[in-house]
N, C-alpha and C positions, 0 to 999 in steps of 0.2 A: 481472770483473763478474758479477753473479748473473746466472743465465739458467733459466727453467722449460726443463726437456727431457723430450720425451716418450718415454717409455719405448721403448727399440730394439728388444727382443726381444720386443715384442708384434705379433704379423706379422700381414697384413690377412687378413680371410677370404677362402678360398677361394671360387671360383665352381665348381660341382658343373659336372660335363662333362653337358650334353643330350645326353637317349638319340636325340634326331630334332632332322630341322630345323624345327621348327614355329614357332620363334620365336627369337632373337636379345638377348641381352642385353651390356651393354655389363661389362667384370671389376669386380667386386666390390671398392670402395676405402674406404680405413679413412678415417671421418669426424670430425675432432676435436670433441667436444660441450664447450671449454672456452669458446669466445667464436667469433662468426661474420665471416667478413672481409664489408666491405663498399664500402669506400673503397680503390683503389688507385693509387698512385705509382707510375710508370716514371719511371726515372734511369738514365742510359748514361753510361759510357767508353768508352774505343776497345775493348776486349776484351769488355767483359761489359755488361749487359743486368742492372737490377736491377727485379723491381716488389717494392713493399713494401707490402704489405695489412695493414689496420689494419680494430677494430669500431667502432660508429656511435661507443660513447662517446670512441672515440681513445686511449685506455688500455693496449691490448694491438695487439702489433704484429708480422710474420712475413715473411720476405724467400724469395722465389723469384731462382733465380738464372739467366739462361741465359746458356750462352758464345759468344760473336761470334767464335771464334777456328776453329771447326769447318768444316770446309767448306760452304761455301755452300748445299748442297742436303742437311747434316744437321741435324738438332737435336737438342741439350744442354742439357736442363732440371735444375738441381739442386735443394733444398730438407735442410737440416740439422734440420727438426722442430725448432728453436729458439724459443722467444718471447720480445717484447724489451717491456719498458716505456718510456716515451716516453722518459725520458733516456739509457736504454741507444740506442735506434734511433739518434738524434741523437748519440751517439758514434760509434756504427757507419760512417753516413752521412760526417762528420767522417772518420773516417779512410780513407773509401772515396776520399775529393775529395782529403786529400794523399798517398795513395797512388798517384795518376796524375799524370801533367804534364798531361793536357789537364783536370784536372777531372772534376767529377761533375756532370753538365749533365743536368736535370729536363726530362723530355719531357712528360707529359701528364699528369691526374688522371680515375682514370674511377671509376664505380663497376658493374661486372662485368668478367667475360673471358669468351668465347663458344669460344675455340678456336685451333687453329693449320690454316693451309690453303697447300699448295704449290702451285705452276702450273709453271712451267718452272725456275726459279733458285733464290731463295728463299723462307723462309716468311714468310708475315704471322700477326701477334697480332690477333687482333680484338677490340676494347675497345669496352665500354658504355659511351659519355660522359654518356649525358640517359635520366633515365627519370621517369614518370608513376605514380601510384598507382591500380589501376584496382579493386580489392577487399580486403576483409580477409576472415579465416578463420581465428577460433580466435585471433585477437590477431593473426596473421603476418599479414603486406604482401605481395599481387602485382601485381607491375609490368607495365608494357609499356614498351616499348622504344621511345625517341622518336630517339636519334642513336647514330650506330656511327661506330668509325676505325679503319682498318687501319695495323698499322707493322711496318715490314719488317724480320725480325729481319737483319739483313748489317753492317755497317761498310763498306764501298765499295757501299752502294745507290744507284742509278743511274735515273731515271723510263725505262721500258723506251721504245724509240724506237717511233714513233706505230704502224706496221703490221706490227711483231715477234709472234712469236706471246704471247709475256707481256702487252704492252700486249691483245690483242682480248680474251684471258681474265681478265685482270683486269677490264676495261669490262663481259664476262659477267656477272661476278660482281657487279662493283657494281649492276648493272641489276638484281638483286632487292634490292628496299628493305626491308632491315630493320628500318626503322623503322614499317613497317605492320604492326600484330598478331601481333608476338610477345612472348612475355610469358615472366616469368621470378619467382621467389621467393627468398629468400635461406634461410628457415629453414621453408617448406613443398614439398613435393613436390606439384610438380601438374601431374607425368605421371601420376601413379594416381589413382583414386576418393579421396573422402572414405572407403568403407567401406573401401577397402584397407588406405589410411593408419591407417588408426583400429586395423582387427583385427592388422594388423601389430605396433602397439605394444601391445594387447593382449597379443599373441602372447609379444611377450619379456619381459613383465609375470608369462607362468607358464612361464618358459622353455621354449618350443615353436617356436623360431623357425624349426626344420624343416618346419612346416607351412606359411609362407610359400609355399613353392609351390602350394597348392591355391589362394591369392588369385589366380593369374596372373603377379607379380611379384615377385621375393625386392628387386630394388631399384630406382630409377629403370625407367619402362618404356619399354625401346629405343623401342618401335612408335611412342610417341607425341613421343620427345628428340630435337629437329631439326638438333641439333649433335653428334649420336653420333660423326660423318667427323669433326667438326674434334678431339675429343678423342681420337682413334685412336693418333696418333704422343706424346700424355702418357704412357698408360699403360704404356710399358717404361722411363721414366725417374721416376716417382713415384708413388708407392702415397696419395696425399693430392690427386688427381685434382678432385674435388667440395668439397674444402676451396676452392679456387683457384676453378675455373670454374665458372658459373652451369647448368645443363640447363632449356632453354629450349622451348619448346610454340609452333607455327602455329597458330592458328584464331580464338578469338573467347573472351573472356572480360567482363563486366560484371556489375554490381552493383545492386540498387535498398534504398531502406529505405520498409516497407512499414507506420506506426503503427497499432498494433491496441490498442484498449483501454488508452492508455499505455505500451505497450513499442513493442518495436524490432523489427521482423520484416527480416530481411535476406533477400532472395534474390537469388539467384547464377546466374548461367549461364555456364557453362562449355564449348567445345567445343575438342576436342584430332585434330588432324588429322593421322591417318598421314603417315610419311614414307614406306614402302611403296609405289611404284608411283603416287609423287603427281606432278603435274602437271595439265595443260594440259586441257581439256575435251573436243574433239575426238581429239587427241592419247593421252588416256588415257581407255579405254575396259575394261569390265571385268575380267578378270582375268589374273596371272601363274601361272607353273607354280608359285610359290610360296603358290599361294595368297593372296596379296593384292590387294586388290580396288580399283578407282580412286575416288574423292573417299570415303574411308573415313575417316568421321568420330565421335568420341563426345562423346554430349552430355550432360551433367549437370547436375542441378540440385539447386540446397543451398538450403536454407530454416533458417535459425537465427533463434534469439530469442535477443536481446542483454542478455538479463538478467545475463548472463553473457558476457564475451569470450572466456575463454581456453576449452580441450577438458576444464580441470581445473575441480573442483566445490573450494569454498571449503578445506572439511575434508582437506588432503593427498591431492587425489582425482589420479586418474592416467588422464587421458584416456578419463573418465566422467560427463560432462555431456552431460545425457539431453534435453537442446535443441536438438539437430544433426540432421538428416535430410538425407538425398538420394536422386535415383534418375536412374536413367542408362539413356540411349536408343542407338541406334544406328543408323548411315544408312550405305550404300557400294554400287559400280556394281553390277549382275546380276554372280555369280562363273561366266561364262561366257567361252570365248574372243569375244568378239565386237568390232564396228569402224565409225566409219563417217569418210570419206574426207572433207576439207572443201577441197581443194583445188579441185572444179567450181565456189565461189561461190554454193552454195543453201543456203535456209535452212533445212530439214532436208534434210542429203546417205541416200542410203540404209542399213540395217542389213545389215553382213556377218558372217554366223556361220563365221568363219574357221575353227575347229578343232570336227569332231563328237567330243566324249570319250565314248564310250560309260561310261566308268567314273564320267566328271566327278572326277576327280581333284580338280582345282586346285578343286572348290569344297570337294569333302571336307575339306580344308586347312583354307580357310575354316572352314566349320563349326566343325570341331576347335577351333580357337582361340578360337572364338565359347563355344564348351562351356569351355575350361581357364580364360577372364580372366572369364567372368560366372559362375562357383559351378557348373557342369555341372548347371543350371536348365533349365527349358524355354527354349527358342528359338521364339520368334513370325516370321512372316517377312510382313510386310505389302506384297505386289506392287502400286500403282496404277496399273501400263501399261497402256494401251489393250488392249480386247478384241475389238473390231469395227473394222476398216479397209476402204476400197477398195482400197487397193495397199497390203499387208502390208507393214509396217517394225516397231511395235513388237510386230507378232502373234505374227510371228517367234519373239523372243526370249521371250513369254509360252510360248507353248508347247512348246520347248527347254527353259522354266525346271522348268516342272509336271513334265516328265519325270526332270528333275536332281533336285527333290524328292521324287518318289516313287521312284527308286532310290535313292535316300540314306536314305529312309524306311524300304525293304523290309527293312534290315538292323538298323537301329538298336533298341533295345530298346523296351516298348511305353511306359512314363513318360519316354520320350526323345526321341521322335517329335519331327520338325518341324514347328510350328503354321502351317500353311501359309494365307494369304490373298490371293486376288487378286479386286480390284475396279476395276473403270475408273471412278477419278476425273475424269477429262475427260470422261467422258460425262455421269456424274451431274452436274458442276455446267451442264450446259446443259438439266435439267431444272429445274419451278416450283418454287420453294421453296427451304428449306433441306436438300436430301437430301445433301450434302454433309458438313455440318455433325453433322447426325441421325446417319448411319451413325458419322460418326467418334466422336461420343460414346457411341455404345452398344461402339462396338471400344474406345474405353481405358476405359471400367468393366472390359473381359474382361482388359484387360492388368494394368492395376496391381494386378488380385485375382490373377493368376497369377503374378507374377514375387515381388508384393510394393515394400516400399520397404527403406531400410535406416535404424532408427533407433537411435543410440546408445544405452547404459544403462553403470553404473556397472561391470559386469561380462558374461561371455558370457552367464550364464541370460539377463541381460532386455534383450540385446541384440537388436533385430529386423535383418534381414538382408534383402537386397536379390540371389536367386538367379534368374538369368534377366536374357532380354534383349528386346526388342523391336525385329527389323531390319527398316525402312522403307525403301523404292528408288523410285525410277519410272524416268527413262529418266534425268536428269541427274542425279537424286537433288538437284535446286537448290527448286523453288518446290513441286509439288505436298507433295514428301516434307517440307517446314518446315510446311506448312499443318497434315500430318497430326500431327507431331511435336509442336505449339502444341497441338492438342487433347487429344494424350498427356499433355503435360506440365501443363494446366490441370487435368485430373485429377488425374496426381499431387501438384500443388498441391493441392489440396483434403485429398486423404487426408493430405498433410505436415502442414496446418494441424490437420485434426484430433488426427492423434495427440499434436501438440502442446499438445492442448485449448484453442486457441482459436476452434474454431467446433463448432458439432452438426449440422455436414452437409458431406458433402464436395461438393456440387456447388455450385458456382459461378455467379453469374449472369453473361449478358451484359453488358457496357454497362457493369459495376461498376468500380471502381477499381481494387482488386487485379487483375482481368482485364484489364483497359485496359494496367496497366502492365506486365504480363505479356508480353500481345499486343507490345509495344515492344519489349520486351527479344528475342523470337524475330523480329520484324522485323530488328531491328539485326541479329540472332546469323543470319539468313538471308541478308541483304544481305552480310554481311563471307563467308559460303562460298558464297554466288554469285561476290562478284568474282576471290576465289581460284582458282575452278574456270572459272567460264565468262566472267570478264570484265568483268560487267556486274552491276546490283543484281536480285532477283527480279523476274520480270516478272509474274508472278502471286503475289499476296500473301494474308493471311487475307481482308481483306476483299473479296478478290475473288471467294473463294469461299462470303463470307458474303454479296457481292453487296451491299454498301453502297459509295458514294455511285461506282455503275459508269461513272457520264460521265466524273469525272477520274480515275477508276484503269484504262480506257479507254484514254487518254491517254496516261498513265504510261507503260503497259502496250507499248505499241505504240515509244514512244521508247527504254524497256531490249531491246526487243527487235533493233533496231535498232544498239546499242552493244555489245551480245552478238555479233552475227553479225558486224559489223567485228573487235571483239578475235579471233574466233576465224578470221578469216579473214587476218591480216594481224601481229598481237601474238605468238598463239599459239607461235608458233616460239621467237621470242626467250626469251619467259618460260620454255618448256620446257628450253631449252639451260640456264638460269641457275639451273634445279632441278634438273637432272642435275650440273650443276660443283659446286654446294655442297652436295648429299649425297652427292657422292661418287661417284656411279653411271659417273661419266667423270673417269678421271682419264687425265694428259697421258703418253705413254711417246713415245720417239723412236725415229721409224719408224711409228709407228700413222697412224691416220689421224685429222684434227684433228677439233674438237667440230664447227664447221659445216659440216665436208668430210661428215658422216654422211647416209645418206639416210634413217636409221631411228635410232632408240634401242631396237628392240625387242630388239637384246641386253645392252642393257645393264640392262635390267630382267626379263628371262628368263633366269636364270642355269642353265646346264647343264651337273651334274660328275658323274662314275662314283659319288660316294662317296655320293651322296643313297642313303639306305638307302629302298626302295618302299615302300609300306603293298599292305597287303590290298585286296584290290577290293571284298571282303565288310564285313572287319573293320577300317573305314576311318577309327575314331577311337577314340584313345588313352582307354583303361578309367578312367585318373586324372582325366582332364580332363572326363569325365560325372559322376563320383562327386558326389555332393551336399556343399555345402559347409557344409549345417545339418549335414548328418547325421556328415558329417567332425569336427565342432567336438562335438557332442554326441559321439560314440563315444573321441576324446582328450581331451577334457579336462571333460565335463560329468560324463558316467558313471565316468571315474576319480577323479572328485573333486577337480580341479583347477585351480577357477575360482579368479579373481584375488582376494585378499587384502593385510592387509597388510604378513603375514610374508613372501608373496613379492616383496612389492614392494618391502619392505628387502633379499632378497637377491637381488633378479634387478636391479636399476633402481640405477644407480651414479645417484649422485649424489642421488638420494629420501631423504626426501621436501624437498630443498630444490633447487636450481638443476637438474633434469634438464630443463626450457621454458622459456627464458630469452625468452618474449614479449615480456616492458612493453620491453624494450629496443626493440624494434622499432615495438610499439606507441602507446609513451610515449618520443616521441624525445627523446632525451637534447641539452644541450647546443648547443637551438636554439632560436631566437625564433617562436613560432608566432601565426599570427591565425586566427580563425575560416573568413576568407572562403576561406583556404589550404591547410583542415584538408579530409583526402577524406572525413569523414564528414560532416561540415557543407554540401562540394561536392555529396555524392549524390543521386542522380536518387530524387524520393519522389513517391507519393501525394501529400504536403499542397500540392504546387500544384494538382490539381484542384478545392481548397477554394475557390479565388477564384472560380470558377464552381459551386459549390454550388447547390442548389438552398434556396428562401427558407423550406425548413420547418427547414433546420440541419442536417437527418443526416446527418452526414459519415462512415455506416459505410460501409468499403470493401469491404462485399460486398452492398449494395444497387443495382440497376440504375437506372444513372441515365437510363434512356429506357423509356418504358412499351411493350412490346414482346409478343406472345404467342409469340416464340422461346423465353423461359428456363422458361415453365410446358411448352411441349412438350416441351422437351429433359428437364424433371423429371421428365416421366411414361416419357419413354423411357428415362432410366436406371434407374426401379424396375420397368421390365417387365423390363430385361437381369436385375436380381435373380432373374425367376423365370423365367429364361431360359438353357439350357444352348445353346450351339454349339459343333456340331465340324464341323470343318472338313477334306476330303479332297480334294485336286486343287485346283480352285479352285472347289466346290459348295459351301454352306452349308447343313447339314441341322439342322433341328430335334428336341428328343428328344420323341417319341410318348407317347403313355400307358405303354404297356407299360415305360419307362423309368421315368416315374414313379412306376410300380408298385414297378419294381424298386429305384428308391430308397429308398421308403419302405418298404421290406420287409427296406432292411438298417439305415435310423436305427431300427425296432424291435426289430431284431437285439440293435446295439449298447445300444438301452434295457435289453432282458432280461440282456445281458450286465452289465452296473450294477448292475439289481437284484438279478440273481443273488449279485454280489460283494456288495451293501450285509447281503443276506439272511445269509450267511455272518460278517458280523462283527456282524449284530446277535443272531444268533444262539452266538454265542461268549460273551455277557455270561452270567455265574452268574443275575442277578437279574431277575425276568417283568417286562418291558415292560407294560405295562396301558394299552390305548388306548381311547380311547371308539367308541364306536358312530356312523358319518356319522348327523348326523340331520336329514329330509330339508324344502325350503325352506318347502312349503307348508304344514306345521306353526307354527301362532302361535305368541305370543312367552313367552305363559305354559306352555302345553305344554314349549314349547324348555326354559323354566328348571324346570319342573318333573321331566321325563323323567327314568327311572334310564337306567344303560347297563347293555350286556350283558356277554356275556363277551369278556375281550380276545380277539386275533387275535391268530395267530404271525407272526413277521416273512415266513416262506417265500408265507403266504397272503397278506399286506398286498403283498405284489413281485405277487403273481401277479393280484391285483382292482384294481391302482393304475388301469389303464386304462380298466376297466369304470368306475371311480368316479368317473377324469374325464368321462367320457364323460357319465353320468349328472348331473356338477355343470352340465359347460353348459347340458343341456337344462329342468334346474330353473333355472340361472339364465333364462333365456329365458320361462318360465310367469310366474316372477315379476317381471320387467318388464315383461311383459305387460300385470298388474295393477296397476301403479301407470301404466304412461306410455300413451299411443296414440300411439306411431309417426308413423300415422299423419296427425296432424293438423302435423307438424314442415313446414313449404316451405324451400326451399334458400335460402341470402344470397347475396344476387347480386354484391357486392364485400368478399372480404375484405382489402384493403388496409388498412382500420383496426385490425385484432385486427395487431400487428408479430410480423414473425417465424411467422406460422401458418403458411406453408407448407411450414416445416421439420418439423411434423409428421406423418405418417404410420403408419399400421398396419404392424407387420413383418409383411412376405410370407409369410414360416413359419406368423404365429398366423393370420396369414386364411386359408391353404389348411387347417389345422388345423379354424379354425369355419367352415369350408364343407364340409366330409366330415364331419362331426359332426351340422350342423344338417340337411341333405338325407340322411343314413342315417333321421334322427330321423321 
């Protein structure tokens, strides 16, 4: 029979040996792009063990083989790179069943595999039977995981007897539900960023794919694949790894559709939850010698307009549709050794700063990685712990932190500096008002202008890039740190919408719809890494720091607090044991001692071996992992001339310009009876339900506030004062820049103006033929004079650079004479409501040209 076979002697690439241990990746496996499995079949005989994976359409088909015949405690995975068409498999099959006397008996139908996992005897398969659609991206589907089943690969498997050590570890293990917020893709990765993904295929679009290291990731990103242990023991028996099994992500992912003007606005939120040092709340508390830090989370967020599905533009484009933004936050414990005991039954037990590093090593780690996976951008570090206490607990650790960051500062380069901030949130919100609120939005104006967003383009030039990070903590990193993170992220919504042009302002109102639904989206996305971490849902939420409607979130407030302190005093054990057995951190050897005979796991998350090669105490982060990742992309391939085409994309992109993103397949399912009410875009959470409660004038724009409020004009004025507002930040003082700054600002935007002119004067001066300008002729001159006037003699270009200034100067102060004479100012009174002019308050003077005509008009 015919059989497609994929080429033998194309061997998988290699994974390059890490010069340190700063991070962990899982080997590098050859991924076939001719069809995606997604549907699989488990069929047994007494020897062998078949699944046979098929794609949605059922057309194409691929058999894994494992042997039952190996001793019980190995595994035998095979795969022949075979693909069979539906009449072939159904041969195959066929002569599998008369090939045995006992038959070929059909065990299950799932659609993923997660892994293989040993306890005492044998292994189990772990199979996806049920999953949910929870977003799209770019046409791909991500799922969550609704039901799991374990099957024991053996032929004399036995239910282990009720108080064997196999039976308690198995029980471990089931005890974390998989079916709670994990999620998985078939044909998108979503362990990495949108940017990663994006620049990556870029990348192999001008054959660069060496630079993949500079994103943080060459493939799947260990930090964040929750199933790295159960694919350990695939990897020495098949190089087709991720062909087979799903890489699956902890945390929170959700979707909303947001109608602007007729289209489709999608946003996304995304959070991917180390597996580093994860666990339990009490239990894990800031950092390992490895540097990773406890509830270390990334948050993302994508904002697309569906004017388009797919990443490609109509015209043979190649993951250049310039509709895609995102930008990515990050949250994780203080990278300190510290601890606190929950064993007395209180409900904040004390802080112990267990280990003084003077070098602070394990944060330097930290850092490090913080620099290599965000573009070796600025690092912001936003502290909310308490500043003032009666009996010091979070003081502590604030002033341990400050000292951590200013020796990690003393060395670091000066554009490399840690942006260090500390403010007590707890305090500020139990003053009047919104000071809460206020600070946080004047802090993510500074953020999103600092880091940036990342926005797609058809190519690197007009790609915008997303360099830097913004890291958020408090003490649990659960409720204050989502409050702060919601305000981050409402900003960068705004800037995502703009660039998108669909709005001409990026702030936001309160109360509006797009905010409302927003606000939902980092509720839900706080509550699901609250119960992760500590249990229970947030017990302080936005609007508790917005201090809206405080009697029942009061309430709330006090009953999550309540369900917190029970899990964590009572749960916490068990959860932690069931995240050590299934990543791995504890596995079973005889003679050891068993998982709940341990009095600690602190070894097993503090790994300590001769070969860890030291860092410097000075020179404490790796040179490549700061390097700029604009200036990386500019210096290989913008300045060598490089940028994508579509010569290179006939010879770099196998399968271009036809089947290289086989989306509709996913997208446009094949070969099923669909209804609306079924469809997840149709299911999705939007805007147009707040329409039934519209208000009775009609406007249903979703960036109008639907509560007349004097929050959204304050907050407006407070983000155009941060415009002409610099802060730097040292220790944790916030200093202002003085005049003499100002000074020296505008003494080098002059600088750079003469530098202009000086070059404009040189190429005007290079022409053979005399320029011939007229003579400025001045306002208060009437209209007959104007037309009658001769001019003088021209001006050389070197003089026209050199009186441009003097001539502005002079134009304002005439314009000013002659409005004089036509208006009186003075007789003008203020309108006391402009709510009927729509939309005026998106108007504004830029900050530049008013400092401009206020040094101009008072020299006058």
């Amino acid at each position: 029979m015919n059989k497609n076979v994929v080429d033998e002697g194309e061997a998988p690439n290699a994974q390059p040996e890490a010069q340190d241990h700063t991070f962990n990746e899982a080997p590098k496996q050859r991924r076939s792009k001719k069809f995606t499995l997604s549907t699989y079949t488990i069929y047994e005989t007494h020897d062998r063990m078949y699944v046979v994976g098929s794609n949605k359409r059922e057309t194409m088909f691929r058999i894994l083989e494992i042997d039952l015949s190996v001793p019980q405690g190995d595994l035998s995975v095979l795969e022949d790179n075979v693909f069979f068409t539906r009449n072939e498999i159904m041969n195959v099959l066929s002569g599998l069943e008369e090939a045995n006397d006992e038959g070929l008996q059909k065990r299950l139908t799932g659609c993923g595999l997660l892994g293989f996992i040993k306890f005492t005897t044998c292994y189990y398969l772990i199979v996806i039977t049920k999953t949910s659609s929870v977003a799209i991206l770019g046409g791909h589907a991500v799922y969550h995981i609704d039901e799991t089943e374990l099957v024991p690969i053996s032929n004399t498997y036995k239910t282990p007897e009720k108080n064997s050590v196999e039976a308690r570890l198995l029980a471990t293990f089931l005890s974390l539900d998989l079916s709670k917020t994990f999620y998985f893709s078939y044909t998108y990765d979503i362990t990495n960023t949108l940017q990663t993904n994006l620049l990556r295929e870029k990348l192999r679009a001008v054959d660069r794919t060496d630079l993949n290291m500079s994103l943080g990731a060459t493939d799947y990103n260990d930090m964040f694949m929750w199933n790295s242990h159960l694919l350990q023991p695939l990897f020495c028996c098949i190089n087709t790894v991720y062909d087979w099994f799903q890489a699956i992500i902890h945390g929170f992912i959700d979707q909303v559709n947001v109608p602007i003007w007729g289209k489709s606005i999608y946003v996304t939120l995304i959070a991917r939850r180390s597996h580093h040092f994860a666990g339990a709340r009490y239990l894990k508390r800031g950092v390992n010698n490895q540097g990773y830090v406890a509830n270390e989370v990334e948050t993302e967020q994508i904002v697309s307009d569906m004017i388009l599905t797919p990443f490609h533009n109509p015209d043979n484009g190649f993951f250049d549709n310039d509709r895609y933004t995102s930008f990515v936050q990050h949250r994780g414990s203080i990278p300190l050794f510290w601890s606190q005991e929950a064993s007395n039954l209180t409900a904040k037990p004390p802080i112990q700063i267990n280990v003084a590093d003077p070098f602070f090593s394990p944060a330097a780690l930290h850092f490090d990685r913080l620099f290599q996976r965000y573009g070796g951008g600025p690092i912001q570090v936003l502290n909310l712990i308490k500043g003032k206490e009666k009996n010091p607990r979070e003081t502590k650790l604030l002033i341990e932190f400050e000292q951590c960051i200013n020796y990690l500062n003393e060395f670091l380069p000066d554009d490399k500096k840690l942006q260090y901030t500390a403010w007590d949130m707890s305090r500020a919100s139990k003053l009047h008002g919104q000071v809460v609120i206020e600070f946080l939005e004047k802090y993510a104006v500074n953020t999103v202008e600092t880091t940036g967003i990342f926005h797609n383009g058809k190519d690197f030039a007009s790609t915008k890039i997303q360099e830097g990070i913004c890291r958020t903590n408090c003490i649990d990193c659960l409720d204050r740190t989502n409050a702060a993170q919601f305000v981050i992220g409402k900003r960068a919504l705004g800037v995502q919408l703009l660039r998108l042009g669909l709005v001409d302002s990026a702030f936001l109102e309160y109360d509006s719809d797009i905010v409302d639904i927003l606000t939902e989206l980092f509720h839900d996305h706080g509550d699901t890494i609250a119960l992760q971490y500590g249990g229970s849902h947030l017990v302080n939420t936005v609007e508790t720091y917005r201090k809206v409607n405080q009697w029942s979130s009061h309430s709330r407030d006090m009953i999550e607090s309540i369900k917190r302190f029970y899990s964590n005093s009572f749960i916490d054990a068990q959860r932690q044991d069931a995240i050590n057995l299934f990543l791995g951190h504890y596995v079973w050897k005889e003679g050891h001692p068993k998982l709940w005979e341990m009095n600690t796991d602190f070894y097993l998350h503090n790994v300590f071996e001769q070969s860890f090669r030291k860092r410097s105490y000075t020179r404490w982060w790796n040179v490549y992992h700061i390097k700029s990742l604009r200036k990386t992309i500019a210096e290989e391939i913008l300045l060598k001339d490089n940028d994508i085409t579509k010569v290179k994309l006939l010879e770099n992109i196998r399968g271009y310009p036809g089947a290289f993103d086989n989306y509709w397949n996913e997208y446009y399912e094949p070969r099923g009876l669909s209804f609306f009410r079924d469809l997840f875009a149709f299911k999705m959470n939007s805007t147009r339900r707040y329409h039934s409660v519209a208000k009775k004038s009609g406007w249903f724009s979703p960036f109008v506030s639907r509560k007349q409020t004097t929050l959204n004009s304050k907050l407006r004025a407070a983000v155009a004062e941060v415009k002409r507002e610099s802060i730097t930040v040292q220790g944790s003082v916030a200093t202002e820049f003085c005049n003499a700054d100002e000074y020296e600002l505008l003494d080098l935007a002059l600088q750079r103006q003469y530098a202009e002119f000086d070059s404009v004067s040189e190429e005007l001066d290079s022409f053979d033929h005399t320029l011939s300008l007229l003579n400025y002729m001045p306002f208060d001159q009437d209209a007959d004079s104007l037309m009658t006037s001769k001019t003088s003699s021209p001006l050389s270009s070197a003089e026209l650079a050199v009186d441009h200034s003097a001539w502005l100067a002079h134009d304002i102060i005439e314009d000013k004479k002659l409005y004089g004479k036509i208006v009186d100012i003075s007789s003008y009174s203020p309108v006391d409501d402009y709510r009927p002019f729509r939309r005026a308050e998106n108007y504004a003077v830029d900050p530049d040209d008013a400092k401009l005509y206020e040094f101009v008009l008072s020299s006058s």
